[in-house]
Each structure stands twice: as structure tokens, then as C-alpha cells.
One Martini backbone bead per residue (centre of mass of N, CA, C, O) as a GRO file, in nm:
protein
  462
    1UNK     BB    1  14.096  15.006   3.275
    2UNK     BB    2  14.286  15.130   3.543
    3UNK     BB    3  14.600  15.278   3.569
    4UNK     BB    4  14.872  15.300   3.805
    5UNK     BB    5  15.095  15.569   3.704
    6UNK     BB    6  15.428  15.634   3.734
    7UNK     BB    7  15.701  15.883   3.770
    8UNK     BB    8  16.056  15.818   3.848
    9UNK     BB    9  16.362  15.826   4.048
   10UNK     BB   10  16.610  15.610   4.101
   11UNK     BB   11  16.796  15.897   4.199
   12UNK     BB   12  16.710  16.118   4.387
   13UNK     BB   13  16.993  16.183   4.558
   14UNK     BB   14  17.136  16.251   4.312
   15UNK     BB   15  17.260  16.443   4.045
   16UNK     BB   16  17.172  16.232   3.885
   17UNK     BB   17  16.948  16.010   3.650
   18UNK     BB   18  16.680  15.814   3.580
   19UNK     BB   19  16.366  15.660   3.416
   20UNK     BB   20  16.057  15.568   3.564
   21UNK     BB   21  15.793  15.355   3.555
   22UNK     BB   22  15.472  15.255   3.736
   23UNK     BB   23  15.266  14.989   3.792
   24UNK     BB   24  14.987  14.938   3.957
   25UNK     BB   25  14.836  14.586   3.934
   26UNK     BB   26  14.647  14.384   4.021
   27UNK     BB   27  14.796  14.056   4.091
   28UNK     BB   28  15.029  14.221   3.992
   29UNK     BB   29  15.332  14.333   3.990
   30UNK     BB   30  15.522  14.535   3.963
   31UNK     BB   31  15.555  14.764   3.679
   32UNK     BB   32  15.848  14.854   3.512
   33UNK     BB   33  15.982  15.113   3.302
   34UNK     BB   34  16.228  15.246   3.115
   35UNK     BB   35  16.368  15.508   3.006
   36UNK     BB   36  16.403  15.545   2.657
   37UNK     BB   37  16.573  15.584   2.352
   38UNK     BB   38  16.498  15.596   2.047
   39UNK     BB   39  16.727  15.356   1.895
   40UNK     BB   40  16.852  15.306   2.153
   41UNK     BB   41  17.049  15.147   2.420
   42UNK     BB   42  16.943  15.375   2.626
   43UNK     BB   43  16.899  15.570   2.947
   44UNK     BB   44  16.775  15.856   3.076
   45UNK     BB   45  16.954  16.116   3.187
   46UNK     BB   46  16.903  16.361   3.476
   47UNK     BB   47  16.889  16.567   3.659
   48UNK     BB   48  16.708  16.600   3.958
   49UNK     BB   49  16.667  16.920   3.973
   50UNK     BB   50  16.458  16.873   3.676
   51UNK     BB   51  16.238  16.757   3.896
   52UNK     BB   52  15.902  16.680   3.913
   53UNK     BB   53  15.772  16.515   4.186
   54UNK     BB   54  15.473  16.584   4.156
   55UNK     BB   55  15.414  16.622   3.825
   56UNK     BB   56  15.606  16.394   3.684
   57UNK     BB   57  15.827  16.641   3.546
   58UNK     BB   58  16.021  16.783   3.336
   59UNK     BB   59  16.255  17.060   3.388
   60UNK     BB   60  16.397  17.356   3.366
   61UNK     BB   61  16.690  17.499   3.398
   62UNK     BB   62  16.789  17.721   3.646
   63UNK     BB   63  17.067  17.687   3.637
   64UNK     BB   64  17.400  17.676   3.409
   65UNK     BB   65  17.516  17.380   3.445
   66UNK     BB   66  17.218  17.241   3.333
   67UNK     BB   67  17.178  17.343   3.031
   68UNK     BB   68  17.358  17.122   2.895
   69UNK     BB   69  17.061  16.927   2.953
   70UNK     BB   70  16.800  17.010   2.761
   71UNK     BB   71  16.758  16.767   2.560
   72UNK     BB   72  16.744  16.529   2.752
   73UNK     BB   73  16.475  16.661   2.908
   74UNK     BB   74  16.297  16.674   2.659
   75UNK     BB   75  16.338  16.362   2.591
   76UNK     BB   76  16.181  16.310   2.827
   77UNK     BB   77  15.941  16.454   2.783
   78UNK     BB   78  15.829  16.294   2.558
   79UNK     BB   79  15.828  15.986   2.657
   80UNK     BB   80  15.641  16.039   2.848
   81UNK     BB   81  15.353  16.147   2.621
   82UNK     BB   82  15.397  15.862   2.506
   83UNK     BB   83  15.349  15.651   2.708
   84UNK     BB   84  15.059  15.768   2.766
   85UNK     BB   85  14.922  15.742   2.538
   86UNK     BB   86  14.980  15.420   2.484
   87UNK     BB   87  14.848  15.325   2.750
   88UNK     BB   88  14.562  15.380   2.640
   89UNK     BB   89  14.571  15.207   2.401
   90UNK     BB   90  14.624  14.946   2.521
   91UNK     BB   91  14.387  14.902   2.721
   92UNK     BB   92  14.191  14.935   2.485
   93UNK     BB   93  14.296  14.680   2.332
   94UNK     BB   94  14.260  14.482   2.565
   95UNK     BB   95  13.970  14.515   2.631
   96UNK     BB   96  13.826  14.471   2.301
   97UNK     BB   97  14.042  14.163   2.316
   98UNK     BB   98  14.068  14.035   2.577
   99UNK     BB   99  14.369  14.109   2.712
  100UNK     BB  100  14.551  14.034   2.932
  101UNK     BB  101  14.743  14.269   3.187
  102UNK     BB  102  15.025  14.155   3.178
  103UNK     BB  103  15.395  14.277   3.218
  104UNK     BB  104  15.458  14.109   2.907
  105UNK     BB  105  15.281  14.288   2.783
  106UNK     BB  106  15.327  14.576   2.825
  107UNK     BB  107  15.641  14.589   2.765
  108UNK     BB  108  15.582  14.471   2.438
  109UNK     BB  109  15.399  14.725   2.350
  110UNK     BB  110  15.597  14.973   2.441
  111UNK     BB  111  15.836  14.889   2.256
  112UNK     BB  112  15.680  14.863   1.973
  113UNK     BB  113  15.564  15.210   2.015
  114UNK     BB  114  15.874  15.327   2.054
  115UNK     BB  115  16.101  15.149   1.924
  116UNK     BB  116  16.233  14.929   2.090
  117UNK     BB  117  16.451  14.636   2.012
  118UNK     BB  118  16.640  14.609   2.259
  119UNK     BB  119  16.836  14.630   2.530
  120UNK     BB  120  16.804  14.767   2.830
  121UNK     BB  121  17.007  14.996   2.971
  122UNK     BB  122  17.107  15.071   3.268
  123UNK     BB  123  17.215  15.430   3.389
  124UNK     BB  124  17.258  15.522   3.685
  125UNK     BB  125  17.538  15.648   3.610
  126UNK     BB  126  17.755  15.807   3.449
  127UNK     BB  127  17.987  15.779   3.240
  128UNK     BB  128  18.293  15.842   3.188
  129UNK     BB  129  18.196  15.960   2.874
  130UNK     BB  130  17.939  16.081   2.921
  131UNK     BB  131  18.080  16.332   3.102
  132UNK     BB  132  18.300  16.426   2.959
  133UNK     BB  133  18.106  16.510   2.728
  134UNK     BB  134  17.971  16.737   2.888
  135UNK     BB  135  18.201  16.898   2.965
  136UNK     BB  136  18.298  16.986   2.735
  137UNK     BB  137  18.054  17.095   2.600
  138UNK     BB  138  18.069  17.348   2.823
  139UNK     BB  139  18.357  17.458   2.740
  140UNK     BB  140  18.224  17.542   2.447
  141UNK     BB  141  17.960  17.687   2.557
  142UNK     BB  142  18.032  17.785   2.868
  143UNK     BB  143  17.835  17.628   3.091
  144UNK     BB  144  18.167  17.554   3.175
  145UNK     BB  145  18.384  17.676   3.407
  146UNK     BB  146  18.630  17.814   3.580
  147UNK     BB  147  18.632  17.783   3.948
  148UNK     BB  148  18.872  18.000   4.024
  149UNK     BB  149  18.737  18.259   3.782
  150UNK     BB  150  18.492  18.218   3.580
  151UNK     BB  151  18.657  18.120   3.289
  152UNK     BB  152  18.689  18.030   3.021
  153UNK     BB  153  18.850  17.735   2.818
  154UNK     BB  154  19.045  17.707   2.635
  155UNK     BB  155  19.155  17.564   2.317
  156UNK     BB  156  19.399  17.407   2.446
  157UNK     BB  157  19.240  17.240   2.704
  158UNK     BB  158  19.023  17.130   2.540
  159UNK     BB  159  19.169  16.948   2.302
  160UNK     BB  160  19.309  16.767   2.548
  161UNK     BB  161  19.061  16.676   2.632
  162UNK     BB  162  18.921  16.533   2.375
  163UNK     BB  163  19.195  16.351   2.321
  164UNK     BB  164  19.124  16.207   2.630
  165UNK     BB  165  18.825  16.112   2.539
  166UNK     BB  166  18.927  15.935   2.280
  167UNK     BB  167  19.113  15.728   2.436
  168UNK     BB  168  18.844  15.633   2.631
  169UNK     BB  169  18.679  15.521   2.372
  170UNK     BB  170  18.871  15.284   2.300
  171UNK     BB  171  18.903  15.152   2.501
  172UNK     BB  172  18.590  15.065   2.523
  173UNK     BB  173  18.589  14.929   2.285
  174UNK     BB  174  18.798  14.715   2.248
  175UNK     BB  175  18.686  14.597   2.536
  176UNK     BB  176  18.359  14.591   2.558
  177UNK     BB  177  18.241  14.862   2.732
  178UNK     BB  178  18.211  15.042   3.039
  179UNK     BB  179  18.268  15.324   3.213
  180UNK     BB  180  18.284  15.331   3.551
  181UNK     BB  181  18.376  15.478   3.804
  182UNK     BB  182  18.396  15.224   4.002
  183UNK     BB  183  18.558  15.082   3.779
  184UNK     BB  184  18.789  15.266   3.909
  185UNK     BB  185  19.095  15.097   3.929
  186UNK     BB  186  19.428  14.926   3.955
  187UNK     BB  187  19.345  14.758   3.692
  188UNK     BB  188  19.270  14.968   3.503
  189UNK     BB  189  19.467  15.155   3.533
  190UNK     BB  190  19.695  14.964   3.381
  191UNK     BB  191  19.535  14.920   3.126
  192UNK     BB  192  19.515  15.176   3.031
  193UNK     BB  193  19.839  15.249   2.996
  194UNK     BB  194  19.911  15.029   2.848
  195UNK     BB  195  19.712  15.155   2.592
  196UNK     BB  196  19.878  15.397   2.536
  197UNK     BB  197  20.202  15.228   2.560
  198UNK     BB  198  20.057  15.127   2.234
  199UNK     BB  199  19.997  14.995   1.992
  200UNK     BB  200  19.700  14.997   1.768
  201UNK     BB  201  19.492  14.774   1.570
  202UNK     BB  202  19.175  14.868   1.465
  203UNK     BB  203  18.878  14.641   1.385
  204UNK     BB  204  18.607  14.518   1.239
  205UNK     BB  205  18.371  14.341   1.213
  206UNK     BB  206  18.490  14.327   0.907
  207UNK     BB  207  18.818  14.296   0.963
  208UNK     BB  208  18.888  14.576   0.914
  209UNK     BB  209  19.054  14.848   0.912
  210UNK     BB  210  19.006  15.161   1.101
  211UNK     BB  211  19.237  15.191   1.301
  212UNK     BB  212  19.538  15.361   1.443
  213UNK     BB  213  19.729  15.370   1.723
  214UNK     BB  214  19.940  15.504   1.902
  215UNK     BB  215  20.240  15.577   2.090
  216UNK     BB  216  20.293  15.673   2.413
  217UNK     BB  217  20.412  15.878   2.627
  218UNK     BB  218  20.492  15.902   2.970
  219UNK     BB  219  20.455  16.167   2.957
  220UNK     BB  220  20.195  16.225   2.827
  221UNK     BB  221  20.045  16.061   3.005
  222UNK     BB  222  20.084  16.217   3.289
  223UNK     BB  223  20.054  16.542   3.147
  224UNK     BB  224  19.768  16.490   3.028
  225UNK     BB  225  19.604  16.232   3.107
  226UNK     BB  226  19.631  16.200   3.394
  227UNK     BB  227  19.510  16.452   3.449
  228UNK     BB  228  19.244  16.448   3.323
  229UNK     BB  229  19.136  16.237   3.474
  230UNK     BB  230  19.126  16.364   3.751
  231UNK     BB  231  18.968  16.608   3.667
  232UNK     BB  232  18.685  16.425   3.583
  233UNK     BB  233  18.667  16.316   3.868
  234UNK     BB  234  18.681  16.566   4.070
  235UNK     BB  235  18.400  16.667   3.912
  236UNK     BB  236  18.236  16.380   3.965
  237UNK     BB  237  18.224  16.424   4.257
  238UNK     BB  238  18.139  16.741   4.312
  239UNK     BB  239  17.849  16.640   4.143
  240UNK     BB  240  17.767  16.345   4.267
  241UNK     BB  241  17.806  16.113   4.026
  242UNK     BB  242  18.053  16.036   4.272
  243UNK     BB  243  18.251  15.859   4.476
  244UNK     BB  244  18.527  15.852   4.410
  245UNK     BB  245  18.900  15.838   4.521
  246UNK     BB  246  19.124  15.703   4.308
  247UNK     BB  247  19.322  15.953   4.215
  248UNK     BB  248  19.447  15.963   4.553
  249UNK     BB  249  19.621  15.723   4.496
  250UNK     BB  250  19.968  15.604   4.453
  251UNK     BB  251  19.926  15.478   4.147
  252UNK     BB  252  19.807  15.787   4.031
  253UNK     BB  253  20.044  15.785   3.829
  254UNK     BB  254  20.293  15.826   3.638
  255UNK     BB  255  20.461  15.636   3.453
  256UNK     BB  256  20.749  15.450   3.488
  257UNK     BB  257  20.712  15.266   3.188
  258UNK     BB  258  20.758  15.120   2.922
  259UNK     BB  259  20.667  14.930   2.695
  260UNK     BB  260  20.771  14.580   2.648
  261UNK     BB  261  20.993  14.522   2.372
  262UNK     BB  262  21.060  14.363   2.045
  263UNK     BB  263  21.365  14.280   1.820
  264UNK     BB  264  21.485  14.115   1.529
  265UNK     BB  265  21.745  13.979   1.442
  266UNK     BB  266  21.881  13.850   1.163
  267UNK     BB  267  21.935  13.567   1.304
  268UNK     BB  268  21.612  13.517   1.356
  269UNK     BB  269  21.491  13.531   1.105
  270UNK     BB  270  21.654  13.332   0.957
  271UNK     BB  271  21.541  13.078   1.121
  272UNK     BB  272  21.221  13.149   1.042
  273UNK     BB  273  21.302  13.078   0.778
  274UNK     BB  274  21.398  12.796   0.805
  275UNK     BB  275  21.166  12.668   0.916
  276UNK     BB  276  20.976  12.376   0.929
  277UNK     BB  277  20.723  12.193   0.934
  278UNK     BB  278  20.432  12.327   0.831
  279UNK     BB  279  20.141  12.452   0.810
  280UNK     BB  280  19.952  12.659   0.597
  281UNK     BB  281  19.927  12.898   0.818
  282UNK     BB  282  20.235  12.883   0.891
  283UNK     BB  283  20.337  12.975   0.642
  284UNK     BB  284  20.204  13.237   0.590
  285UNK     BB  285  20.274  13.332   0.876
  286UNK     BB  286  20.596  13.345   0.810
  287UNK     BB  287  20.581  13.521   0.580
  288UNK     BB  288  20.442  13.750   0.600
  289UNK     BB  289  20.609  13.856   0.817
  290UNK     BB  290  20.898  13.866   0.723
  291UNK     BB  291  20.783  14.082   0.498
  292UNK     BB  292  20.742  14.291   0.741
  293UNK     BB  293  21.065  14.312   0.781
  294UNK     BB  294  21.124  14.339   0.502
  295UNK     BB  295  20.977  14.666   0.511
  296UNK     BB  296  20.819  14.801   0.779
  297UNK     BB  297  20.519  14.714   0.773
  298UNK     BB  298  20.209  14.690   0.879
  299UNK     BB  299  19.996  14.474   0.867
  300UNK     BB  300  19.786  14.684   0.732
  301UNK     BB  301  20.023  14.663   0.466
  302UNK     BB  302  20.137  14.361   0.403
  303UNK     BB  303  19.843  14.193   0.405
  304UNK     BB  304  19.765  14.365   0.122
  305UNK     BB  305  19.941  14.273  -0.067
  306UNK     BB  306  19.987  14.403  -0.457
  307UNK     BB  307  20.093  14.323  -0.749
  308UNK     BB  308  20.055  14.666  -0.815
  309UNK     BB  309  20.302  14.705  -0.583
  310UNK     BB  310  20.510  14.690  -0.779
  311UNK     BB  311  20.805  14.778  -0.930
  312UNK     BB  312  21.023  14.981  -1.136
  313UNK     BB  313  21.327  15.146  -1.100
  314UNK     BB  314  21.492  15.369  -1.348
  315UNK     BB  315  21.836  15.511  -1.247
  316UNK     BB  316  22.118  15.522  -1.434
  317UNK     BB  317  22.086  15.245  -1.539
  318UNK     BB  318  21.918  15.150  -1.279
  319UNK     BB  319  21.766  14.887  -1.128
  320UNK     BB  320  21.477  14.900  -0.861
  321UNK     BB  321  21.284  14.696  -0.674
  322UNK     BB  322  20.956  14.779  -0.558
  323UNK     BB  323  20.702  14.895  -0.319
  324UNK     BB  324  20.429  15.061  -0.380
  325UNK     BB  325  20.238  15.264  -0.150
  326UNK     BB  326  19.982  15.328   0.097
  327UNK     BB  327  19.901  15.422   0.368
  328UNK     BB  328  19.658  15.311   0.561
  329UNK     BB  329  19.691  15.557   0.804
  330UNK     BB  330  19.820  15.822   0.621
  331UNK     BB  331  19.797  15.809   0.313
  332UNK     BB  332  20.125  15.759   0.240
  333UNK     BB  333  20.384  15.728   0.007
  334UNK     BB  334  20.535  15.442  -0.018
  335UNK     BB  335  20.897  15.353  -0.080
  336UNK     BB  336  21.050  15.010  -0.126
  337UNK     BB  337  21.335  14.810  -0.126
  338UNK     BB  338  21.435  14.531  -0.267
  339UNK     BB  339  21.698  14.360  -0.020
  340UNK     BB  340  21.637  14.069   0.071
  341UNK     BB  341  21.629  13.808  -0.057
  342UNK     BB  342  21.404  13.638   0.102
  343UNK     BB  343  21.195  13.827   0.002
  344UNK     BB  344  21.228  13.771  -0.323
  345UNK     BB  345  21.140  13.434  -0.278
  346UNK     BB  346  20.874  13.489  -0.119
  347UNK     BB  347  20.730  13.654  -0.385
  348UNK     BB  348  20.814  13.384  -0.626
  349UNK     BB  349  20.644  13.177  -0.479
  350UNK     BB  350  20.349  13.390  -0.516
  351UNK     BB  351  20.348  13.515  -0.764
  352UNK     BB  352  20.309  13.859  -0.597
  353UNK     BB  353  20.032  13.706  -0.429
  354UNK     BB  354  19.966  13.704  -0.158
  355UNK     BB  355  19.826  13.601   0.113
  356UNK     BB  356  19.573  13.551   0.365
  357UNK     BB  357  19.571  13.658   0.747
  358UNK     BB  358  19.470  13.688   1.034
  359UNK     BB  359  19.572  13.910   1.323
  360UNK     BB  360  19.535  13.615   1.511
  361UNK     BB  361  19.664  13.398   1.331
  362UNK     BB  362  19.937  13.551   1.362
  363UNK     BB  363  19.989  13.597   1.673
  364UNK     BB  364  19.932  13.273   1.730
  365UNK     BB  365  20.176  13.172   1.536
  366UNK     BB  366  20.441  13.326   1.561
  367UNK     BB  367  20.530  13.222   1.791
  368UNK     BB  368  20.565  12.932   1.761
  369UNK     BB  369  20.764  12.980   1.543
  370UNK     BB  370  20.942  13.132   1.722
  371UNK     BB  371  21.007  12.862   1.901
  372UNK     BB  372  21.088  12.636   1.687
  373UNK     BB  373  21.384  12.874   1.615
  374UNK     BB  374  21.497  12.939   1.894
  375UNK     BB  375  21.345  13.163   2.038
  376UNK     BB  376  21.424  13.153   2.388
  377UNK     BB  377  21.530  13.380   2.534
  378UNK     BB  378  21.551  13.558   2.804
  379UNK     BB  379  21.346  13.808   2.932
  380UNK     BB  380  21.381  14.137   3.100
  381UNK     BB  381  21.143  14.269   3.323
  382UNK     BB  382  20.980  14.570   3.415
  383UNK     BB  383  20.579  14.575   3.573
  384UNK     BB  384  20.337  14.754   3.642
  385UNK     BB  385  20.111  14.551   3.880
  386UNK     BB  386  19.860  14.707   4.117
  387UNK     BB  387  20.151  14.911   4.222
  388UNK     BB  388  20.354  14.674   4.117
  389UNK     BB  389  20.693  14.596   4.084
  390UNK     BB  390  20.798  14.362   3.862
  391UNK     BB  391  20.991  14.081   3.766
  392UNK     BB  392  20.968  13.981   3.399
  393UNK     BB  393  21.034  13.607   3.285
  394UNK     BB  394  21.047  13.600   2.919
  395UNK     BB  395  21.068  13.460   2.658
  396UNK     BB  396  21.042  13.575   2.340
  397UNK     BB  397  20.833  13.423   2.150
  398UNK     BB  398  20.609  13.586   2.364
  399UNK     BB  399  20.714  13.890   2.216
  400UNK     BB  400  20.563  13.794   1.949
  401UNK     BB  401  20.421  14.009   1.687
  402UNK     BB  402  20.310  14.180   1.439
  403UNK     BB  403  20.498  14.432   1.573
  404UNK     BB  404  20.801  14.293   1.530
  405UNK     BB  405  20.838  14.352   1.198
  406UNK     BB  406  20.858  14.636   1.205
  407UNK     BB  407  21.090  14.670   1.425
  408UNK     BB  408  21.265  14.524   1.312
  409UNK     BB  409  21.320  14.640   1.038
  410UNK     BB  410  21.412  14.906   1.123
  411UNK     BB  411  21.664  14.837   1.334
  412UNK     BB  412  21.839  14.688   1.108
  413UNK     BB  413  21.893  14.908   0.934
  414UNK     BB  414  22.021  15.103   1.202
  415UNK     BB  415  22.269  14.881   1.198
  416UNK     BB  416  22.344  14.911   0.899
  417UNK     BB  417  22.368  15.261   0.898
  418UNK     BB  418  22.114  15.374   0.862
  419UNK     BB  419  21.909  15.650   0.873
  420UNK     BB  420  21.632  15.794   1.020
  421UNK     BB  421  21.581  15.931   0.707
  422UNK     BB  422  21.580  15.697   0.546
  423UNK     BB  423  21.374  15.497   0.691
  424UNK     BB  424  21.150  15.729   0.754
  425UNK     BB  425  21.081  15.680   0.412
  426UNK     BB  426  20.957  15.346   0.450
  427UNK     BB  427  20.768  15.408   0.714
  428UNK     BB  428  20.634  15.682   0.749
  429UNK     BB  429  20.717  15.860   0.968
  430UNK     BB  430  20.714  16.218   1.079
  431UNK     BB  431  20.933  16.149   1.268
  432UNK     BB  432  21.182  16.070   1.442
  433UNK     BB  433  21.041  16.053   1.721
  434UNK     BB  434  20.849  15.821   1.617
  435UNK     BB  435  21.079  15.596   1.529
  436UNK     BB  436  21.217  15.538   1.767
  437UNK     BB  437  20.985  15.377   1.886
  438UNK     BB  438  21.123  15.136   1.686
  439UNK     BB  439  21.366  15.096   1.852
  440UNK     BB  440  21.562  14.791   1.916
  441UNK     BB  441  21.870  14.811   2.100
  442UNK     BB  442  22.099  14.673   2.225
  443UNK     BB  443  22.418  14.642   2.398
  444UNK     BB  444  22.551  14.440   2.169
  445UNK     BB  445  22.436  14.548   1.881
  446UNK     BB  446  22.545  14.838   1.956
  447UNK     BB  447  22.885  14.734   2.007
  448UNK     BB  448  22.890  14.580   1.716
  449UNK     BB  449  22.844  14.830   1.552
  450UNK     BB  450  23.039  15.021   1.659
  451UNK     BB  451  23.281  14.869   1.517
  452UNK     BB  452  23.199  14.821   1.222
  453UNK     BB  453  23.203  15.140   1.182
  454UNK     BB  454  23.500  15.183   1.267
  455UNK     BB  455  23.627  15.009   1.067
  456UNK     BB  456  23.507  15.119   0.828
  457UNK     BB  457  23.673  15.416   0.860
  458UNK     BB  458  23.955  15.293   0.851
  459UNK     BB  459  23.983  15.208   0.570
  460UNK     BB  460  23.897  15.473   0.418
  461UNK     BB  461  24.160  15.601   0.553
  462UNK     BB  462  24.338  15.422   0.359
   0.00000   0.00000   0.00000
């Protein structure tokens, strides 16, 4: 039995396609089969120019721009004679045990004969990731120029757009996504930005911290990320890959406004500590919190504190008990001294061995419990939302997480006069500036510090 069999673009007209079989055999339907990288579930992407479509085969880039995607040609080329082989195969054994030619066989059998084993995703059109990647790679190899002067990119530019690259597919992977340009639009747009300017602690399949990604400053965003993001729109435009033009509308601008966070003063510490009849999850998340506020580590170092974190440290015949550790982020050995009686009987309950609970039931039940507290000031804060700057009207306990206890911790030291080269010696951070961002001091807190040290040189004057 012969088969009709053609291989076409699925979108002959754009400057990319992916590439599928077409299969005419009556009494059944057309049957499609879309090319697809073995191992992979993702479906071969090609320029549209390096395909002969009388010949059935792509070709090789006559192009310079078009050098860059020279691989992914070749392997077009390779599962095209794969397929043409294996289709032989099936027919001949399909004829030899009577196997009638449903379409639902031919999948089956070039799935299985290609290796193919998951679900086909078929990229219409590459995505803003893998768009991304291409040019970059251009950038690094010469054969994507600067199209005003015909010059090579230099080593700071490619750089900038690397690491605006990684932050858009963190983006997509948190969010369990794929971004195509049609998806760009003021809601994406808006939690985009939220995400560059907020921590994020980003765990694997096995609970395991993989990595923290820092908050981005709004100018960093703006003179940054935004700008190479409208920069491979533009290029994704004008390589006819994209339709979209809305890096052209008035929403895509910089950040007007940091994201909007608060810390825990002392006497609301202190309420959640009082806090009683609670369940046992709820017991432990009320602890483990306090630790992490009353330490300023992060949840993914606070949460696996262990026996041999703890140390005495005896200097001038002076003991002081501390916690030593290595922060999970920058792998730097940060000294914590054991400060506030709370923190002591909270470790001397669990007789120094804290219990674990993951950072979903801990940010689900911590607001509860901090509600329970009494912690339920109105705060008032703008957030632009859409394009519109919203005026937001929320408890405070709606806006505890698991990262209020870090920020809480460093704010109430440097409230108590602590410098922030002092604080910033338990944080583990890089720099002042990088600290700042962590610090959450309100105008009355602000103006109450202010008083009470002004009065403490008064008396130390006399």
C-alpha cells in the first residue's frame, strides 16, 4: 500500500513555522503529524526561507541572519529521513500482519519508532524565550549586528540582555508558562513587573530551595528590563515573528512604585508570640516565624536550622550563645547572637531541634495567626493594576509572609540603633544599598527612634 505523504509549513507566510507530515489516505482523514526534536516536546521551528517547498527539504541559510538557526535546519533535515524511513517500515509491517492504516496507528508507531513520548506542543511561533535566545546568540556569535552601524554587540550589552533573559524565563517557569508575544499584553505586563520587584524564593519539584532571585529597583527595571524587553519586541516585529506593538502603549513604562511590603514592630512580635490556642501546624508556624524575625534569616535558612547551628562563643570571659550557618543563597557563613529572651525559650521548647513545615503552610497560616493577633491596621498603599494606579485599602495580616520576618528582624535592630554595617553582618547582605530594601520604618517609628536616641546623648552629655 502506497502512502501520500508531503511535509509542509504550517505557516508559510511568517518568517518562522514549524514543520509537519500530511498524509492523504482514504477512507480516513488527512492525517498530520507535526515534527517534533527527539526527547524533546517541542515541535522544530525554521525560518520559512530556508525551505523548499517544491523539494519537500529545508536548505541551508543563504542569509547571514538566518546562520544562527543552522542546527535547528539540520534537524529538521534528519527527522524528515526519519520519518520517510520509518514510514516504510510501518506500511510493510502494517501489510505483512494485516494491520489495517488507521491514523491512530501511524501516530502510535512513528511516536514509538522516533522516540517521542510525550505530548506534542506545537510553538506556531517561537516564543518570547526562545526568540530571546536566538538573538542573543546572534549577538554572541556576530551574526546578529547592531543594525544602525553594522557592529558587533559589545560584551556589556549582550550581558544586560542575558540576565534580562534569565529573569523572563524564571518568570515563566514560576508561573508554569510559556510566553508568546500575543501574550504580552497590560496584565502580563503588570505581574511581570511585580516579579522583578519582589524576593522570590523559588523551590523544585522535591520541595528543595533551587534559588532566591533578589527585588529589583524600579529604576533597574525600567532602564534595564524594560527597555531590552520593548528592544526584542521591536526586533520580533520587524522579523515579521510578531505581530504585537504594545510595548508602544502608554502602560509600558517604568515602574512608578516599589512593591509594597511591611515589617512587624516589636509589640506586634510580641502579640504573635502571646497568641494561644493554636493547632499543632499552627504552633509551629507561629515558631518558626518569630525565629526567622528574631534572626533575619530567610525562610530557606531559618527553616532547616539544626542542632549544630548553635555555638557558644566565649570572648574577654564573656559566653554568647550563637547560631552559625552558611545562608543557603550566597553560601556566605553568617554569626547570628541569640538576642531576645522569646527566641531562647522558643529553641529551648523544641529542645534546639525546630520542626519543619513548608513555605506554602507556613505564608497560608501565618497571616491567619497574625490576624488572630490583632495585627489588623488598615494599610493604605497605591498599586498600578491594568495600567491604573489603584489607591489599595488592606489589614496588615493580609500582608504577612514568610519574608515579613526577615524584614521585621533587620528593621527593629536598626530601630534599636544598630548600624546597618552591624545588621548587615547577620544578614548576610552584599552591601548597604542592598540591605535598604529591607528595612521598613514608618514615620512614627521613625520619629519615636529618633527621640528616644536623642534623649539617650542627652543623658550620656551630662
Amino acid at each position: 500500500m502506497a502512502l501520500n505523504c508531503k511535509f509542509h509549513l504550517k505557516y508559510p507566510n511568517k518568517e518562522f513555522s514549524c514543520l509537519f507530515l500530511l498524509i492523504n489516505h482514504k477512507p480516513y482523514k488527512q492525517f498530520k503529524y507535526y515534527l517534533i526534536a527527539p526527547h524533546v516536546e517541542k515541535t522544530i521551528s525554521i525560518p520559512t526561507k530556508c525551505w523548499d517547498s517544491k523539494k519537500q527539504k529545508p536548505i541551508k541559510p543563504s542569509q547571514q541572519k538566518y546562520k544562527i538557526y543552522t542546527a535547528d535546519i539540520e534537524l529538521a533535515e534528519n527527522v524528515i529521513e526519519k520519518i520517510k524511513s520509518n514510514i516504510k517500515h510501518i506500511i510493510t509491517n502494517a501489510s505483512l500482519n494485516s494491520i489495517e492504516l488507521t491514523n491512530e496507528y501511524l501516530r502510535k508507531e512513528l511516536d514509538k519508532r522516533l522516540e517521542i513520548k510525550g505530548k506534542i506542543q506545537v510553538e506556531e511561533s517561537p516564543s518570547l524565550v526562545s526568540f530571546y535566545e536566538r538573538k542573543i546568540k546572534g549577538m554572541e556569535d556576530g551574526t546578529f549586528v547592531q543594525s544602525t552601524n553594522g557592529k558587533k554587540y559589545e560584551k556589556g550589552t549582550i550581558d544586560s540582555h542575558t540576565t534580562c533573559l534569565k529573569c523572563l524565563q524564571e518568570f515563566d517557569r514560576i508561573n508554569k508558562r510559556i510566553t508568546y508575544f500575543e501574550d504580552i499584553n497590560n496584565s502580563w505586563y503588570d505581574d511581570y513587573v511585580k516579579f522583578l520587584l519582589e524576593e522570590q524564593e523559588i523551590f523544585d519539584d522535591k520541595g528543595e530551595l533551587d534559588y532566591v532571585k533578589e527585588p529589583l529597583g524600579v529604576n533597574t527595571i525600567g532602564s534595564k528590563h524594560i527597555k531590552n524587553l520593548k528592544f526584542i519586541m521591536k526586533r520580533a516585529l520587524k522579523e515579521g515573528v510578531s505581530n504585537s506593538t504594545e510595548y508602544e502603549r502608554d502602560y509600558f513604562i517604568r515602574p512608578r512604585e516599589e512593591s509594597y511590603s511591611i515589617a512587624l514592630n516589636e509589640d506586634e512580635l510580641q502579640a504573635i508570640y502571646k497568641t494561644q490556642a493554636l493547632n499543632i501546624k499552627e504552633q509551629i508556624t507561629k515558631d518558626l516565624f518569630l525565629v526567622g524575625a528574631y534572626t533575619c534569616l530567610r525562610y530557606s535558612d531559618f527553616s532547616v536550622i539544626k542542632p549544630n547551628n548553635f555555638k557558644n562563643i566565649i570572648h574577654n570571659d564573656v559566653t554568647t550563645e550563637v547560631i552559625e550557618k552558611s545562608a543557603h543563597k550566597t553560601k556566605g557563613r553568617v554569626i547570628i547572637p541569640i538576642l531576645w529572651d522569646e527566641l531562647k525559650e522558643i529553641l529551648q521548647r523544641y529542645n534546639y531541634n525546630l520542626p519543619y513545615i513548608n513555605s506554602v503552610e507556613l505564608n497560608k497560616n501565618i497571616k491567619n495567626i497574625a490576624q488572630r493577633a490583632g495585627i489588623d491596621k488598615i494599610e493604605e498603599y497605591h498599586q498600578t493594576k491594568g495600567g491604573i494606579t489603584e489607591l489599595i485599602k488592606e489589614p496588615r495580616y493580609n500582608l504577612v509572609s514568610s519574608h515579613t520576618a526577615r524584614r521585621s528582624g533587620a528593621t527593629n535592630l536598626v530601630l534599636r540603633g544598630y548600624t546597618y554595617d552591624e545588621v548587615r553582618k547577620i544578614t548576610g547582605h552584599s552591601s548597604n544599598d542592598m540591605l535598604q530594601k529591607y528595612i521598613k520604618i514608618d514615620s512614627v517609628d521613625n520619629a519615636v527612634s529618633m527621640a528616644e536616641n536623642f534623649n539617650k546623648g542627652k543623658k550620656n552629655e551630662k
